[in-house]
Backbone as ProteinMPNN parsed JSONL, in Angstrom:
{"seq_chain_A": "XXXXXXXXXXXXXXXXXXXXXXXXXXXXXXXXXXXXXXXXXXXXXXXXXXXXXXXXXXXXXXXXXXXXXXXXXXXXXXXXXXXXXXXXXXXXXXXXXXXXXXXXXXXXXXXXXXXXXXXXXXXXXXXXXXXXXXXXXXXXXXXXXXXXXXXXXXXXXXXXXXXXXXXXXXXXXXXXXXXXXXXXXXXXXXXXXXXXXXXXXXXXXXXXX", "coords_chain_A": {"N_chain_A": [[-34.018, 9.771, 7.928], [-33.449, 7.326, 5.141], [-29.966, 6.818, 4.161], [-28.685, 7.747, 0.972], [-27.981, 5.805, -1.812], [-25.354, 6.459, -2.414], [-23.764, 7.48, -0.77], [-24.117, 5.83, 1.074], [-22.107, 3.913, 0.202], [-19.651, 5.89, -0.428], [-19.175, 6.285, 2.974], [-18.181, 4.32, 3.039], [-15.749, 3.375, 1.615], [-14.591, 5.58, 3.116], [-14.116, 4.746, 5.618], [-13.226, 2.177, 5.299], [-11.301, 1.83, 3.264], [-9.867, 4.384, 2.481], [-7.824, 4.764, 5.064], [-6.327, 2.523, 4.902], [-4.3, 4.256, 3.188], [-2.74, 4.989, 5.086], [-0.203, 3.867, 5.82], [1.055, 3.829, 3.876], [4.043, 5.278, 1.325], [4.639, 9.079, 2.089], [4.15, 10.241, -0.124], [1.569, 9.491, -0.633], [-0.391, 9.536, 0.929], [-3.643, 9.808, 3.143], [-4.574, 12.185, 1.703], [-3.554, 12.528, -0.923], [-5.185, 10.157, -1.34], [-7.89, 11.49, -1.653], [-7.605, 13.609, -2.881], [-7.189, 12.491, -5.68], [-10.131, 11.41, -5.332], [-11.778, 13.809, -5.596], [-10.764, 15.323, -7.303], [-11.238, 13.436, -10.047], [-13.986, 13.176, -9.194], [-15.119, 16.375, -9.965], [-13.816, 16.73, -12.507], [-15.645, 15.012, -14.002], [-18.419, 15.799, -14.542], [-17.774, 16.877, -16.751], [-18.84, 14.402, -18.109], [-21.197, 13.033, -18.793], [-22.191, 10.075, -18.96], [-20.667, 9.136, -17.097], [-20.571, 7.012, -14.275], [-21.06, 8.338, -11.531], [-20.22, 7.257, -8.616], [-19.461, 5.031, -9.046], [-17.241, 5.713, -9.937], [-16.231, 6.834, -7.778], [-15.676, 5.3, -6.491], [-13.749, 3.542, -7.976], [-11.469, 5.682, -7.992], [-10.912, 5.799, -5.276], [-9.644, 3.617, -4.919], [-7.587, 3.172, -5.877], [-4.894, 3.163, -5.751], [-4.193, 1.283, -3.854], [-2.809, -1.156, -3.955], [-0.132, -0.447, -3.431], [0.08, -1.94, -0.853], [1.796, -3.969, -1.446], [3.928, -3.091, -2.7], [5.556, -0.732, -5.223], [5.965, -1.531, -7.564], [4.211, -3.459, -9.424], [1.868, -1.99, -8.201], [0.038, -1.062, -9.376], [-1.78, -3.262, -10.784], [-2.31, -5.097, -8.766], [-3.895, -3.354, -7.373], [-5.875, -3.586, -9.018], [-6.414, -6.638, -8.424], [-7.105, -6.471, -5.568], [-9.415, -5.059, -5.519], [-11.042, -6.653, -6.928], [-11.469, -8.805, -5.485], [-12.48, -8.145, -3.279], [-14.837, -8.96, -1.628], [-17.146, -7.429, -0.271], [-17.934, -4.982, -2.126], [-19.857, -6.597, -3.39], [-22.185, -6.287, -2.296], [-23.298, -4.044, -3.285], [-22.493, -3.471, -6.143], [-22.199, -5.455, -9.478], [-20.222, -7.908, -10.641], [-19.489, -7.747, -13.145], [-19.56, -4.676, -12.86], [-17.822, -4.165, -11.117], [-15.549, -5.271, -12.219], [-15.215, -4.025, -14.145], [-14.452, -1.073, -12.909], [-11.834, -1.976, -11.259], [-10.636, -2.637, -13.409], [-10.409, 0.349, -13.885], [-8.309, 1.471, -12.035], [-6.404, -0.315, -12.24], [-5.57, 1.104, -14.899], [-4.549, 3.32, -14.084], [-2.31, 4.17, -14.196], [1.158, 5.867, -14.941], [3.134, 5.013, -16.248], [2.307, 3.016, -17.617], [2.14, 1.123, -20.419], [-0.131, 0.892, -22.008], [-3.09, 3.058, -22.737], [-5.386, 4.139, -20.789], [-8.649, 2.048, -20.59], [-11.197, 2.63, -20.709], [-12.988, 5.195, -20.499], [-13.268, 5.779, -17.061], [-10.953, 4.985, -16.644], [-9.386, 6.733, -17.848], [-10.338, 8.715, -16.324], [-9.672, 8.823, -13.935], [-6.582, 8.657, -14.071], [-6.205, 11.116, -15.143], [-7.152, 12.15, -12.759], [-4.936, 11.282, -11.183], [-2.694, 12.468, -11.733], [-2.145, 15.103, -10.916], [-0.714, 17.555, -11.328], [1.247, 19.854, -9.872], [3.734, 21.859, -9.938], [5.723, 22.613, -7.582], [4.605, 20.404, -5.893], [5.246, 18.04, -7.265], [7.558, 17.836, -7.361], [8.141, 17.826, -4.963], [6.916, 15.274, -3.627], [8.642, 13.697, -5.555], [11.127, 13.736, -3.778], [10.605, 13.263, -1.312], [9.535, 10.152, -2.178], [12.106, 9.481, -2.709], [13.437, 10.088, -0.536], [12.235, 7.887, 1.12], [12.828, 5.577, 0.137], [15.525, 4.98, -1.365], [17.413, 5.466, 1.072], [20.197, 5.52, 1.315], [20.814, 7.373, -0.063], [23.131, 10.63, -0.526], [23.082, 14.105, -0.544], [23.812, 14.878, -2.858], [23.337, 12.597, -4.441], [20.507, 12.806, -4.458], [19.573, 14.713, -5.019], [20.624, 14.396, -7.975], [19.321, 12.371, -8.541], [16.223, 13.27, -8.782], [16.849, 15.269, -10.854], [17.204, 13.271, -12.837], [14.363, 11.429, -12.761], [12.351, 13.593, -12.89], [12.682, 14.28, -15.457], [12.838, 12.056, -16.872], [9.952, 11.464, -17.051], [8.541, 13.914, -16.89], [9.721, 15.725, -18.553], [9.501, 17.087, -22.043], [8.535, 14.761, -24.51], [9.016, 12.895, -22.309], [7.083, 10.392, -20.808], [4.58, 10.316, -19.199], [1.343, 10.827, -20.075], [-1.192, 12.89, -21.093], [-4.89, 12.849, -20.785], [-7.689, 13.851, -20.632], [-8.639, 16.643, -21.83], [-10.347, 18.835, -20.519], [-8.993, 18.921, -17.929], [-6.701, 20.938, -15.366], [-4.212, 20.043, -16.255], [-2.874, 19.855, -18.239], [-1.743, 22.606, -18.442], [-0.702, 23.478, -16.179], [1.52, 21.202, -16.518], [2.961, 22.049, -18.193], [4.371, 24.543, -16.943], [5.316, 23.281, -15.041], [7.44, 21.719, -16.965], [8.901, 24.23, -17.899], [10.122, 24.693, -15.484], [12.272, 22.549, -15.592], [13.099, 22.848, -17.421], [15.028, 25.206, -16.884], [17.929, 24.345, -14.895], [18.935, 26.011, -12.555], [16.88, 26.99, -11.661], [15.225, 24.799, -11.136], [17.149, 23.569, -9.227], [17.458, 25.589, -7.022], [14.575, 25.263, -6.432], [14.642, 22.741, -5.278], [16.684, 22.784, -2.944], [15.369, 24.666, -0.885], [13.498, 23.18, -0.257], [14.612, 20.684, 0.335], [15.653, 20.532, 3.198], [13.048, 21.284, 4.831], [11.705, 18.971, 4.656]], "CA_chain_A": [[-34.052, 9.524, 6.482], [-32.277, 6.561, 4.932], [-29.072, 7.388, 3.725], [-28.589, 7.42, -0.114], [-26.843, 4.275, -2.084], [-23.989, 6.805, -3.036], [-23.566, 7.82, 0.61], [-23.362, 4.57, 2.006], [-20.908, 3.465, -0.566], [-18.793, 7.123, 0.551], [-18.838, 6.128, 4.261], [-17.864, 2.914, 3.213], [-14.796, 4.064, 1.009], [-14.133, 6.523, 3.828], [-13.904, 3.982, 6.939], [-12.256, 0.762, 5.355], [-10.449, 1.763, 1.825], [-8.887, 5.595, 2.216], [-7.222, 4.546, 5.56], [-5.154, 2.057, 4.24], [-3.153, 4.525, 2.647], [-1.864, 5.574, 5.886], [0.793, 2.645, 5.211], [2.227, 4.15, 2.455], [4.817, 6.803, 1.401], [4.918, 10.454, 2.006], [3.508, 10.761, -1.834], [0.537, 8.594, -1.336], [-0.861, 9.478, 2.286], [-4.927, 10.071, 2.8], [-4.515, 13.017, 1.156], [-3.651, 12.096, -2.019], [-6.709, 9.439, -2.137], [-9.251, 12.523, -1.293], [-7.537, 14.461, -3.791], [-7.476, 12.338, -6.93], [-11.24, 11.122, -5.664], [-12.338, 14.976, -5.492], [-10.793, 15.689, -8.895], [-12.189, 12.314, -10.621], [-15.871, 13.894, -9.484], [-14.858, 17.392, -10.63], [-13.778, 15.95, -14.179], [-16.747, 13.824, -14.368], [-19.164, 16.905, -15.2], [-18.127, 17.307, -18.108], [-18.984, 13.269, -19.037], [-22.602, 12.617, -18.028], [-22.366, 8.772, -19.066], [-20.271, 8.623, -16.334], [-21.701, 6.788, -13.031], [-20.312, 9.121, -10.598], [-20.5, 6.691, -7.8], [-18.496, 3.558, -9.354], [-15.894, 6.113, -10.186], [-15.573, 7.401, -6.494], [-14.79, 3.918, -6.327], [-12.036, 3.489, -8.998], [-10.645, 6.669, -7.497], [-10.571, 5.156, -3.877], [-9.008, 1.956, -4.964], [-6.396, 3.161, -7.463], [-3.042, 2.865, -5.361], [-4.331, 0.405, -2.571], [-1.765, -2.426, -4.316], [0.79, -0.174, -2.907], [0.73, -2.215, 0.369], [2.852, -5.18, -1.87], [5.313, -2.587, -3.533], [5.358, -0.047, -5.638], [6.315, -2.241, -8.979], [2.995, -3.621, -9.789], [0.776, -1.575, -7.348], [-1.618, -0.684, -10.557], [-2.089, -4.442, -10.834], [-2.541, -5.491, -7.325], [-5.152, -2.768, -6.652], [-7.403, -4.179, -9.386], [-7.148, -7.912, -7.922], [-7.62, -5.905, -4.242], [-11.002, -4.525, -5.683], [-11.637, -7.826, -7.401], [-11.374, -9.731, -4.827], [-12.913, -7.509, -1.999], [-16.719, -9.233, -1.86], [-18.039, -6.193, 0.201], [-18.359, -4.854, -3.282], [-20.765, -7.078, -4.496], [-23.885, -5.716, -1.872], [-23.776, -2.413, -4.411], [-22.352, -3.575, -7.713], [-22.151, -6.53, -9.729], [-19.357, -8.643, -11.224], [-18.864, -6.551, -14.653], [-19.504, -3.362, -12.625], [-16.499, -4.241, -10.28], [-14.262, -5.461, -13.055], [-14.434, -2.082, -15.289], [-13.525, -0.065, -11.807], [-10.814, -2.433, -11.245], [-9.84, -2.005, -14.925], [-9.917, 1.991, -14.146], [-7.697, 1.551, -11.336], [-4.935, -0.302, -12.877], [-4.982, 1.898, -16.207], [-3.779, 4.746, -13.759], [-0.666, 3.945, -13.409], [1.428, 6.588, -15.735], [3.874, 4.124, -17.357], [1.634, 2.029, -18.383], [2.63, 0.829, -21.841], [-1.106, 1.058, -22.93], [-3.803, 3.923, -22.6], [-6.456, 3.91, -20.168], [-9.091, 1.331, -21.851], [-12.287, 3.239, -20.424], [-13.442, 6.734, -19.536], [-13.57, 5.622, -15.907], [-9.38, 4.479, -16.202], [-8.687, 7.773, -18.242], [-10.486, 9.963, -15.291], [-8.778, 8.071, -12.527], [-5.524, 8.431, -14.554], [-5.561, 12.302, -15.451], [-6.804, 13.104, -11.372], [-4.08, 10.916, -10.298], [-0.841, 12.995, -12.417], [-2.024, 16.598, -9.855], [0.374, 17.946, -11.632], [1.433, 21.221, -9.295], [5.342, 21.333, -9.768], [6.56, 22.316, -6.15], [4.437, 19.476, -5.428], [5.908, 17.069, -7.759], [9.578, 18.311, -6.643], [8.29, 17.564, -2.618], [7.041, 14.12, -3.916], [9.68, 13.13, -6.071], [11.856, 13.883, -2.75], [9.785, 11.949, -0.428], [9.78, 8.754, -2.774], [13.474, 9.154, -2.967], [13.882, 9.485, 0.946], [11.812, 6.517, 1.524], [13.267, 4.278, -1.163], [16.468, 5.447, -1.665], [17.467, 6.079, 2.384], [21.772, 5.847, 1.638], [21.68, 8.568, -0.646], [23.325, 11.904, 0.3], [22.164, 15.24, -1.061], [23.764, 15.325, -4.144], [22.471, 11.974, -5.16], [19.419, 12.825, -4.008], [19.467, 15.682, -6.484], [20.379, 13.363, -9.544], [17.903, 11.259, -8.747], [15.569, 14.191, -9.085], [16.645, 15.459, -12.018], [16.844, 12.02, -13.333], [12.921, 11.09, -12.681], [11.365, 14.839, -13.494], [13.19, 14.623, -17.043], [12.213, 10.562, -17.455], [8.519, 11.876, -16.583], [7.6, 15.04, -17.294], [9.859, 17.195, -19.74], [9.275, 17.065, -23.567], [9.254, 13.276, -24.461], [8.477, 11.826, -21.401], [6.656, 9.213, -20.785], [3.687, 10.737, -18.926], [0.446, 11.494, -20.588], [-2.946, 13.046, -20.582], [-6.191, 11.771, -20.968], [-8.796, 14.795, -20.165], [-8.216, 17.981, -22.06], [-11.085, 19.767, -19.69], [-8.331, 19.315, -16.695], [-5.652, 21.77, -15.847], [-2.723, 19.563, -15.481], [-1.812, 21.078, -19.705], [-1.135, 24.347, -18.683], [0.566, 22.999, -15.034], [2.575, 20.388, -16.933], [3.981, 23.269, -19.005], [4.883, 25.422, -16.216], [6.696, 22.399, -14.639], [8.328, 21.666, -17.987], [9.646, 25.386, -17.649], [11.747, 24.771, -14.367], [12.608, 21.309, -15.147], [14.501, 23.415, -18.442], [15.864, 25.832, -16.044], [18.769, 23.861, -13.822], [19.179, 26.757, -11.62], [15.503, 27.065, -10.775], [14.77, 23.609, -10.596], [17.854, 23.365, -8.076], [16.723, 26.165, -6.029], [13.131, 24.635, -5.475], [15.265, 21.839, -4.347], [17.504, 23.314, -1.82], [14.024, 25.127, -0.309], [12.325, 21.754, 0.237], [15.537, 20.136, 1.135], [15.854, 20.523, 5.064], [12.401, 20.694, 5.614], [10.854, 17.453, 4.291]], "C_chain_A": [[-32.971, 8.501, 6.12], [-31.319, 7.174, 4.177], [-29.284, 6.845, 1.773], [-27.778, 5.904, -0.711], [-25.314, 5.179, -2.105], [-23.273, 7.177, -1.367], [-23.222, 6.737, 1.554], [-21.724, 3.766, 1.52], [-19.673, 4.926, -0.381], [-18.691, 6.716, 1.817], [-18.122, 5.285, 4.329], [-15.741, 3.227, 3.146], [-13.917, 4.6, 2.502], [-13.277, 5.26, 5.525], [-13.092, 2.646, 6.426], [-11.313, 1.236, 4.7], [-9.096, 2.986, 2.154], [-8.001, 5.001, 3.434], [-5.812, 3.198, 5.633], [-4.203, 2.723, 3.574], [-2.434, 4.834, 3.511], [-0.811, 4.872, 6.147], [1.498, 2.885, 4.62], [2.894, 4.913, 3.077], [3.868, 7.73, 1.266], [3.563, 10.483, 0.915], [1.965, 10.286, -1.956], [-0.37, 8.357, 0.056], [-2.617, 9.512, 1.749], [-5.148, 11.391, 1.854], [-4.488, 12.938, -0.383], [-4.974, 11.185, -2.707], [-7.545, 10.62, -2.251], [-8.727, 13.387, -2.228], [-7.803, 13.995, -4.891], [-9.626, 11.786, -6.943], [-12.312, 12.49, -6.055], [-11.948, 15.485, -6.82], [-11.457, 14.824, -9.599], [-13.872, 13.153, -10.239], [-15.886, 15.373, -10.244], [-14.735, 17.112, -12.312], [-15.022, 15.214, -14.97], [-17.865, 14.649, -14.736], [-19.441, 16.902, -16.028], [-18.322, 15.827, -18.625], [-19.929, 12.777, -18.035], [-22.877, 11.496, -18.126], [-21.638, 8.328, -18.052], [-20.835, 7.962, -15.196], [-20.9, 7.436, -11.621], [-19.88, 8.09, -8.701], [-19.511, 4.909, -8.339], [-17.289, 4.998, -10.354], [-15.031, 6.683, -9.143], [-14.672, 6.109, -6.248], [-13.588, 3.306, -6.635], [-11.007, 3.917, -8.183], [-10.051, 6.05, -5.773], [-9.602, 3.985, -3.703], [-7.537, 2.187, -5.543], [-5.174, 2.54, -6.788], [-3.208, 1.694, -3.961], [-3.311, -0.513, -2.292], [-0.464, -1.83, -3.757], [1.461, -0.874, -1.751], [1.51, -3.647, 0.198], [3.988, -4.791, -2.721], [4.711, -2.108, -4.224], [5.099, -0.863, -7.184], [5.481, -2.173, -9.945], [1.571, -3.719, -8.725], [-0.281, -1.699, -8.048], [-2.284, -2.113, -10.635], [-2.65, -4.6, -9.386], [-3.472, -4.473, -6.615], [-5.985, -3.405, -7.225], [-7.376, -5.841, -8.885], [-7.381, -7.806, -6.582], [-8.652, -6.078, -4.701], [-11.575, -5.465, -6.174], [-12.029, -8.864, -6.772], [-12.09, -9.663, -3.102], [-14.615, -7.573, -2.491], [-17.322, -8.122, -0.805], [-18.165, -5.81, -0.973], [-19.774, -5.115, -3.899], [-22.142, -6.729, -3.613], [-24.181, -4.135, -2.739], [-23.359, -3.107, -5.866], [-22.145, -5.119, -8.038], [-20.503, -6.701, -10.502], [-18.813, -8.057, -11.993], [-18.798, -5.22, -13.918], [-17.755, -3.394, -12.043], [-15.285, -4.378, -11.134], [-13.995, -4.201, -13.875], [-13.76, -1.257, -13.649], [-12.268, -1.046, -11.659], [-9.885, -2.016, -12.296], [-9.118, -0.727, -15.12], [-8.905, 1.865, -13.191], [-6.529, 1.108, -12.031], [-4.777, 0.236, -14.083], [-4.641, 2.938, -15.353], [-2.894, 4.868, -14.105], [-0.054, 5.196, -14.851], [2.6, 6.328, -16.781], [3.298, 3.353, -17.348], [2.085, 2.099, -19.759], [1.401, 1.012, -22.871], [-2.192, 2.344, -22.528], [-4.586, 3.296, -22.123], [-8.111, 2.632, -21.452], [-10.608, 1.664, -21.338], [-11.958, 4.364, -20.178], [-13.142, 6.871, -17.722], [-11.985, 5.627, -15.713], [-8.941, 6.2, -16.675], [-8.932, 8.901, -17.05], [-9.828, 9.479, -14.391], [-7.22, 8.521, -13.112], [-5.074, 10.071, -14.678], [-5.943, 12.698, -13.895], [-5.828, 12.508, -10.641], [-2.499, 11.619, -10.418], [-1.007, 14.501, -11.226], [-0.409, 16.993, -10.132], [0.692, 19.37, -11.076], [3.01, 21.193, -9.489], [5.902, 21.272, -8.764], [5.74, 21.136, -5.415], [5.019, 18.104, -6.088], [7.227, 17.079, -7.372], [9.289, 17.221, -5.042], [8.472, 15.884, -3.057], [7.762, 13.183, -4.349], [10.272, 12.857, -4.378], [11.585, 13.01, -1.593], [10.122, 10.48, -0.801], [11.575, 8.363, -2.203], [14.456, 8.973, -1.564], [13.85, 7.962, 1.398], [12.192, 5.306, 1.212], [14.549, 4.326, -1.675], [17.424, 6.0, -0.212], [19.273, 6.071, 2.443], [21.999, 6.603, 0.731], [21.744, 10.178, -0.141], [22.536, 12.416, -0.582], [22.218, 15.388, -2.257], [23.152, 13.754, -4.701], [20.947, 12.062, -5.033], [18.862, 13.671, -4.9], [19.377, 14.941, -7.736], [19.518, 12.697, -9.694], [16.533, 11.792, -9.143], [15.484, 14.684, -10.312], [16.526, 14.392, -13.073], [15.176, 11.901, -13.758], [12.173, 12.291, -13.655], [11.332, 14.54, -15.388], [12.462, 13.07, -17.91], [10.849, 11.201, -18.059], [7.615, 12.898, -17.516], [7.991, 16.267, -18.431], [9.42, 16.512, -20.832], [9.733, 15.717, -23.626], [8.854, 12.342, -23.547], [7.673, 10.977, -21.748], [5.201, 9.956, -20.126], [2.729, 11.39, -19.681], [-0.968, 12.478, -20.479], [-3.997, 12.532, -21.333], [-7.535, 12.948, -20.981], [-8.393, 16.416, -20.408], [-9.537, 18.995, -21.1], [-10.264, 19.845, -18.407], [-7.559, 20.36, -16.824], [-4.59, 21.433, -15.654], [-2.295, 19.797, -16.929], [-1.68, 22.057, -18.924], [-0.376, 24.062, -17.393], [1.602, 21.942, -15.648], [3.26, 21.383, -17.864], [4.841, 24.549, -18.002], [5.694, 24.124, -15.446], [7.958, 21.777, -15.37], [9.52, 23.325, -17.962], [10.553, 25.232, -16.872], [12.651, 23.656, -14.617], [13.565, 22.292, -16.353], [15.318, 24.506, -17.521], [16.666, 25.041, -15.121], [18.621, 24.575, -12.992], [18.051, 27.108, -11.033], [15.257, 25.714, -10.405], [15.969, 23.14, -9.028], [17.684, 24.192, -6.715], [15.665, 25.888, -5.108], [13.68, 23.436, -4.443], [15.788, 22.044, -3.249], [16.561, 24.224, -1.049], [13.484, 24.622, -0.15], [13.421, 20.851, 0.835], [15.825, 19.641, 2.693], [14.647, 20.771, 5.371], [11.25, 19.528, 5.414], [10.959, 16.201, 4.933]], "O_chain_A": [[-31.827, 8.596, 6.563], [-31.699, 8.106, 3.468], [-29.88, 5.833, 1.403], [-27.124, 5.133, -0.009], [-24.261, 4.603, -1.833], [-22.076, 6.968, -1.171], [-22.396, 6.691, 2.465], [-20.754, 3.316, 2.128], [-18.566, 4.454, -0.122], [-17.471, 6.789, 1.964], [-17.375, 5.124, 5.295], [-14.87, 3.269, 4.014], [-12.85, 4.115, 2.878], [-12.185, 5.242, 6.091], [-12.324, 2.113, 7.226], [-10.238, 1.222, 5.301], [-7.885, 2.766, 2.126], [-7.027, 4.511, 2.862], [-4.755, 3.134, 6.259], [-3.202, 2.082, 3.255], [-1.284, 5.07, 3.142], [-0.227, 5.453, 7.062], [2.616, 2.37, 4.593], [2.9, 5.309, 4.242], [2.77, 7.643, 0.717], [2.372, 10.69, 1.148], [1.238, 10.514, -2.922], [-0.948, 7.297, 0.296], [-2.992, 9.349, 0.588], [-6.214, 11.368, 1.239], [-5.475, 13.319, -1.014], [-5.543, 11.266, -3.795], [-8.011, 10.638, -3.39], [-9.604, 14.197, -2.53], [-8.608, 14.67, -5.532], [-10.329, 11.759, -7.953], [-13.382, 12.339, -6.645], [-12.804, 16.084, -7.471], [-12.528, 15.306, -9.97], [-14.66, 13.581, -11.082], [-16.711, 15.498, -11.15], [-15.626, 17.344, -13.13], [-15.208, 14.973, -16.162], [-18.525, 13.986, -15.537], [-20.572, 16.911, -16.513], [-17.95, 15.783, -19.798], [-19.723, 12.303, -16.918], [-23.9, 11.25, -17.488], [-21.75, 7.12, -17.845], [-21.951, 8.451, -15.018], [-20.213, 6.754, -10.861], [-19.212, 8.637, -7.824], [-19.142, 3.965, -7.64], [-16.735, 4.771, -11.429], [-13.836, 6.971, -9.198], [-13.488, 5.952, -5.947], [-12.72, 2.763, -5.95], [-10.06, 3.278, -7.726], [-8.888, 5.981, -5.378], [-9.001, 3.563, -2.715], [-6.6, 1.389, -5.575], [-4.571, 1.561, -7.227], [-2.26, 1.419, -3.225], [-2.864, -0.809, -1.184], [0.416, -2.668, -3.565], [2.65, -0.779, -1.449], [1.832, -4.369, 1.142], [4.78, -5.536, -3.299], [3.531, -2.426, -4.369], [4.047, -0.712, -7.805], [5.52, -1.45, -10.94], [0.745, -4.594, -8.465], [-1.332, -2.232, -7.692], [-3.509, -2.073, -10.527], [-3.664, -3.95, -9.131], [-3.812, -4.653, -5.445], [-6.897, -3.92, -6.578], [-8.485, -6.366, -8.987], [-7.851, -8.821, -6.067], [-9.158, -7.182, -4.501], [-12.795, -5.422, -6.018], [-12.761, -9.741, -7.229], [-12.202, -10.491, -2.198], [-15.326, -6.857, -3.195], [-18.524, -8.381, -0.745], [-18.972, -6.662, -1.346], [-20.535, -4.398, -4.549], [-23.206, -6.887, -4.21], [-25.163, -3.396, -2.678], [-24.278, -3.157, -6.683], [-21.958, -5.947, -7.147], [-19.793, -5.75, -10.829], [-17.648, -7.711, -11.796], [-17.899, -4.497, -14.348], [-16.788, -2.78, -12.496], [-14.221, -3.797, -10.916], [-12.96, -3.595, -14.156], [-12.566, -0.982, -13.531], [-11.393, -0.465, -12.301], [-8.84, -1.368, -12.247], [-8.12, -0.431, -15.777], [-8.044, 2.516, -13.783], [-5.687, 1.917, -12.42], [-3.705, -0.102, -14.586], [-4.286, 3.857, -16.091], [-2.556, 6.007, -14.428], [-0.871, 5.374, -15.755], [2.953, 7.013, -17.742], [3.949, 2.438, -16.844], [2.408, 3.195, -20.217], [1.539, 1.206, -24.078], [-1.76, 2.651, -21.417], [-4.847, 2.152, -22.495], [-8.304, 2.622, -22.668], [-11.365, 0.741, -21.64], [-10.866, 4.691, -19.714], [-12.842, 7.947, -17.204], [-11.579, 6.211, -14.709], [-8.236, 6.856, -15.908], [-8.106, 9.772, -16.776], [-9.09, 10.398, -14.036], [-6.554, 8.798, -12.115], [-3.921, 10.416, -14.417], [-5.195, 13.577, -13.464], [-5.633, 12.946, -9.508], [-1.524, 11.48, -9.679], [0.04, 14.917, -10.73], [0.626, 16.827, -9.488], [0.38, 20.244, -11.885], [3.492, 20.168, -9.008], [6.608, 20.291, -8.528], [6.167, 20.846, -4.297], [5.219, 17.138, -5.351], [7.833, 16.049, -7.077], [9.916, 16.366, -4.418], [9.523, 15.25, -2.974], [7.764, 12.043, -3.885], [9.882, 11.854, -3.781], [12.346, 12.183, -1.09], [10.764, 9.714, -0.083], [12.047, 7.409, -1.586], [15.477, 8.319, -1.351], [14.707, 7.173, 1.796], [11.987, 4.24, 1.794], [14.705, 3.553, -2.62], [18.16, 6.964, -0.421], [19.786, 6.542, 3.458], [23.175, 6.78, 0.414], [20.85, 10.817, 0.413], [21.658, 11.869, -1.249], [21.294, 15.83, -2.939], [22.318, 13.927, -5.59], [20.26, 11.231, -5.627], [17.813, 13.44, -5.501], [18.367, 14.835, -8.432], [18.94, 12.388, -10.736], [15.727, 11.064, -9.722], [14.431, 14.677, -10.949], [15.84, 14.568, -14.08], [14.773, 12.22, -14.876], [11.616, 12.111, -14.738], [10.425, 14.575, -16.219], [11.873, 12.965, -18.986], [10.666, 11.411, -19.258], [6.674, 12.841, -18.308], [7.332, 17.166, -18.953], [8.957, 15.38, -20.686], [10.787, 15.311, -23.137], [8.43, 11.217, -23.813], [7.472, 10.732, -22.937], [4.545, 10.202, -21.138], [3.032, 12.52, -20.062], [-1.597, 12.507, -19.421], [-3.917, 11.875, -22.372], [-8.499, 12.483, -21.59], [-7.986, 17.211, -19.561], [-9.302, 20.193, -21.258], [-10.626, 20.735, -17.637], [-7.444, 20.909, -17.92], [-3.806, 22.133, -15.012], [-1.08, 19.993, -16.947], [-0.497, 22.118, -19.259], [0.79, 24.449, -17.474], [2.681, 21.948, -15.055], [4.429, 21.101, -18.129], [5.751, 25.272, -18.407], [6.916, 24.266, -15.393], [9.03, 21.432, -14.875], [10.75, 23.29, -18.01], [11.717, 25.489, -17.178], [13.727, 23.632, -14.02], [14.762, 22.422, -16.1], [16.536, 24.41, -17.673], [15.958, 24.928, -14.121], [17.973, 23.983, -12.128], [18.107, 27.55, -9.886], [15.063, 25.516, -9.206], [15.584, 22.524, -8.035], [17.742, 23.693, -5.591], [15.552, 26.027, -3.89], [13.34, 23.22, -3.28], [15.297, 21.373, -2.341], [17.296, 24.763, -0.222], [12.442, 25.132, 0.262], [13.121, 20.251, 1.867], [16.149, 18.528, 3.109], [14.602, 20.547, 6.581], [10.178, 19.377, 5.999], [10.286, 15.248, 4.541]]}, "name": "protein", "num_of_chains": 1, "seq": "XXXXXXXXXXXXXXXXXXXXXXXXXXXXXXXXXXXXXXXXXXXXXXXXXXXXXXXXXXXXXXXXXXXXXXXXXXXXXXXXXXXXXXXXXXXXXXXXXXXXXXXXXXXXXXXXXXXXXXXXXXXXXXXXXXXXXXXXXXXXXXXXXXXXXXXXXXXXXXXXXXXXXXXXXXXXXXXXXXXXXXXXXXXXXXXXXXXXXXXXXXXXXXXXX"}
C-alpha cells in the first residue's frame, strides 16, 4: 500500500530534520523535538482548521536555527525551512512561509505574539512547562554556556532566569488555554516563591546532571 502524504512527510521529518538536534544542548536534544511535535498534534484537536501535517512541520523545524546560536535561533529556523527546497515536493511557497512564520513566533521573548494559530501551537508545546524539568534545563543551558561558573553562581544564574521567565511578571506567555502548562506554570511559580524549595530541587539535580 502506498504510504500516505502525511507519512511520507513524518519519515521525512524523522530521518533528515529531528536528528539535527543531536548538535545541540542538553535542553534541546531529540527529545525535546518529539515532544513539542507530539504536543502541537495533541493541541491541534481542539482547532480543526488546523492542517495537522504542516504543523508537524512547524513543530519539527522550530529550534533547527540553533545550529548558528542560540540569539536568533527563532529567526534562522524560519530562513532554514525557507530555504530547504525538499519542502516544495509537498507544499507550496505560502504554505512553507506560514510554517516558517510558526516556527520563529516560538521563541518566548519574542516582543510580538505568535501571528497564526500554527506559531501560537508551536509556541505553547514548546514552554513544557514541568518545573523539575525547567530547573534540570535551566542547569544544563547554564553548564553548557556558562562552563567557569562554580555552584553558587550557577545557582544565581538560576534564580536569576526562573524569576526573568516564569514568576509573576515575567516575560513568558501562553497562547492555548486547552493546554496544561496554566496550572504547571502555577505550581512552578510556587517553588520559584519558596527559596528554600527552589534551592533544594537544585542541590538534588546538582551532582547528577
Amino acid at each position: 500500500m502506498k504510504r500516505s502524504f502525511h507519512q511520507q512527510i513524518a519519515d521525512f521529518l524523522e530521518a533528515e530534520i529531528v536528528p539535527l538536534y543531536d548538535d545541540f544542548d542538553a535542553g534541546h536534544q531529540r527529545d525535546h523535538a518529539h515532544a513539542v511535535m507530539a504536543t502541537s498534534h495533541k493541541l491541534a484537536q481542539f482547532y480543526p482548521e488546523v492542517d495537522e501535517t504542516m504543523l508537524l512541520v512547524a513543530a519539527a523545524y522550530h529550534d533547527v536555527g540553533l545550529a548558528k546560536g542560540r540569539e536568533h535561533h527563532h529567526t534562522d529556523s524560519a530562513i532554514f525551512m525557507r530555504a530547504d527546497e525538499r519542502l516544495l515536493q509537498w507544499f507550496t511557497k505560502d504554505e512553507i512561509d506560514l510554517m516558517a512564520d510558526a516556527a520563529e513566533d516560538h521563541r518566548a521573548s519574542s516582543k510580538h505574539a505568535p501571528r497564526t494559530i500554527y506559531g501560537r501551537l508551536v509556541a505553547e508545546s514548546d514552554r513544557q512547562i514541568v518545573p523539575e524539568t525547567v530547573i534540570i534545563r535551566t542547569m544544563q543551558y547554564t553548564r553548557s554556556h556558562f562552563p567557569g561558573l562554580d555552584k553558587e553562581g550557577q545557582w544565581e544564574r538560576l534564580v536569576e532566569h526562573v524569576h526573568e521567565k516564569y514568576a509573576e511578571g515575567g516575560y513568558l506567555q501562553l497562547w492555548i488555554p486547552e493546554s496544561d502548562n496554566a496550572k504547571r506554570l502555577a505550581e512552578l511559580r510556587a517553588t520559584i516563591a519558596d527559596k528554600s524549595a527552589l534551592r533544594a530541587i537544585f542541590e538534588s539535580i546538582f551532582s547528577r546532571i
